[in-house]
C-alpha positions in Angstrom: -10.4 -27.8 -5.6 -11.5 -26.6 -2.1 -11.6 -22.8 -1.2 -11.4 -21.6 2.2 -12.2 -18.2 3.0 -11.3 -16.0 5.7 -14.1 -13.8 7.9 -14.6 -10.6 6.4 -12.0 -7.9 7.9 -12.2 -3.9 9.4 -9.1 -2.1 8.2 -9.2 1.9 9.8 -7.2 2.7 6.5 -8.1 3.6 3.2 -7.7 0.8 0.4 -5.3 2.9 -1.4 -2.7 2.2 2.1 -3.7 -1.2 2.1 -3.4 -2.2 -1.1 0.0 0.0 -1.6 1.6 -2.2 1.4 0.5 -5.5 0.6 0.9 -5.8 -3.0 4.8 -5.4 -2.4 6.0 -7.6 -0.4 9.2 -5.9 0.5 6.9 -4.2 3.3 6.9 -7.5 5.2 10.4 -5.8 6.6 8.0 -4.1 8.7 6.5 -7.0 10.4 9.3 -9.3 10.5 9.6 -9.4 14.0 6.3 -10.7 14.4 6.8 -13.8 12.7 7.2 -16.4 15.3 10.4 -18.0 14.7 9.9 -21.7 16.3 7.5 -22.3 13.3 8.7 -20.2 10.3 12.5 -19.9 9.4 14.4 -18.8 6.4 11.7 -16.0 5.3 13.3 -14.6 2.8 11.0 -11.5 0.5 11.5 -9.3 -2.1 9.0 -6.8 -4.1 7.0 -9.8 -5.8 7.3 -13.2 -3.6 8.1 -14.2 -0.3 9.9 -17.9 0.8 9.5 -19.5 4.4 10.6 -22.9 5.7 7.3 -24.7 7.5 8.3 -27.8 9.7 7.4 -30.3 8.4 6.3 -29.2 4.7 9.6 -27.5 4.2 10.2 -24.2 2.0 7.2 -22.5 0.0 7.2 -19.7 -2.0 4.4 -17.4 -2.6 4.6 -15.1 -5.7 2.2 -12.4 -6.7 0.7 -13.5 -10.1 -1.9 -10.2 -10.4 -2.7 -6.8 -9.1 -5.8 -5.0 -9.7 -5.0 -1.9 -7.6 -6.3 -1.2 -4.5 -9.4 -4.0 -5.2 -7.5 -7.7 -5.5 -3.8 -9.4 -4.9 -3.1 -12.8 -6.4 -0.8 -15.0 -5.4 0.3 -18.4 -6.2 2.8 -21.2 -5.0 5.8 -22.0 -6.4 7.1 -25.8 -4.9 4.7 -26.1 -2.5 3.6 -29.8 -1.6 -0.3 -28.3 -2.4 -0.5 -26.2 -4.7 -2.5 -23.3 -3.9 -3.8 -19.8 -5.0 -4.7 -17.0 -2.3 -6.1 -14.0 -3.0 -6.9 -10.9 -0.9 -9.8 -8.8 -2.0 -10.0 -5.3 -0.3 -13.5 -2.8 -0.2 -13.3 0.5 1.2 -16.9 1.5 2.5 -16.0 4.8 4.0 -13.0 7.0 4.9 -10.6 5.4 6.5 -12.5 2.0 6.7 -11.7 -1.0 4.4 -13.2 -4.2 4.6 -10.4 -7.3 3.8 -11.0 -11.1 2.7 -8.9 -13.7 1.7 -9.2 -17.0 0.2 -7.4 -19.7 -0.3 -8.0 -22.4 -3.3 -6.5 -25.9 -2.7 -5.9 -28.8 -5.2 -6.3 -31.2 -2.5 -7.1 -34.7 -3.3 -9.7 -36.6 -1.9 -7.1 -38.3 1.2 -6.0 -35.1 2.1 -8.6 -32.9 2.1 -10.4 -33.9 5.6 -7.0 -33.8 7.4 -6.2 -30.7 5.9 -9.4 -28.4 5.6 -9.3 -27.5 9.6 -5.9 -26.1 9.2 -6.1 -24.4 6.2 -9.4 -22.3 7.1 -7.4 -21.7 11.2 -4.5 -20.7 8.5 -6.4 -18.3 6.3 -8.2 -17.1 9.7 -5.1 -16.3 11.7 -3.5 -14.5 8.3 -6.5 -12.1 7.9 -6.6 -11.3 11.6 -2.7 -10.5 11.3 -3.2 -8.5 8.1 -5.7 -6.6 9.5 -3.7 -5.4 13.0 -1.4 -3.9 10.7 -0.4 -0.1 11.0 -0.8 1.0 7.5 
């Protein structure tokens, strides 16, 4: 197992908005456009998992496995190529600021591991920096 863990992030919202948007993922309506489209297609979401196609890996699935409200959000992968778990831990610190960091936990096996670490930890990077820009 290899975890990769994102920088810690400032979120100007409370961790009761955060938490209420991205533990269901039927909010990612909001943010669809964003998405570029030359490297994700078919997302497909509903209250409890989201689906994307990723050239070359193909379609992966991530489903929330556990909730601990406005604190922790679990997910897991569901016929992914890796199987991973990511979870997003959330802290407020003061009114209207909550701090956000995510990790990612990887079965990867010895052969894969150094070709895939860099792009995992630019992954988890670029995911936190997007969850954080949101309007919550």
């Amino acid at each position: 197992m290899a975890d990769f863990v994102s920088e810690i992030k400032a979120v100007p919202y409370s961790e009761d908005r955060v938490f209420a948007m991205l533990s269901d993922l039927s909010n990612l309506e909001k943010v669809k456009d964003r998405i570029p489209q030359d490297k994700i297609k078919d997302f497909e979401f509903d209250k409890d998992s989201c689906s994307v196609s990723v050239d070359p890996v193909g379609k992966v699935t991530f489903q929330i496995i556990e909730r601990e409200p406005f604190k922790m959000i679990k997910f897991t992968t569901v016929n992914s190529p890796v199987p991973l778990l990511m979870w997003i831990q959330l802290k407020q610190v003061a009114e209207d600021d909550t701090r956000m960091k995510l990790t990612v936990r990887a079965d990867l096996n010895p052969l894969l591991k150094p070709m895939l670490s860099k792009p995992l930890q630019d992954g988890i990077n670029k995911i936190a920096n997007a969850l954080a820009s949101l309007s919550y």
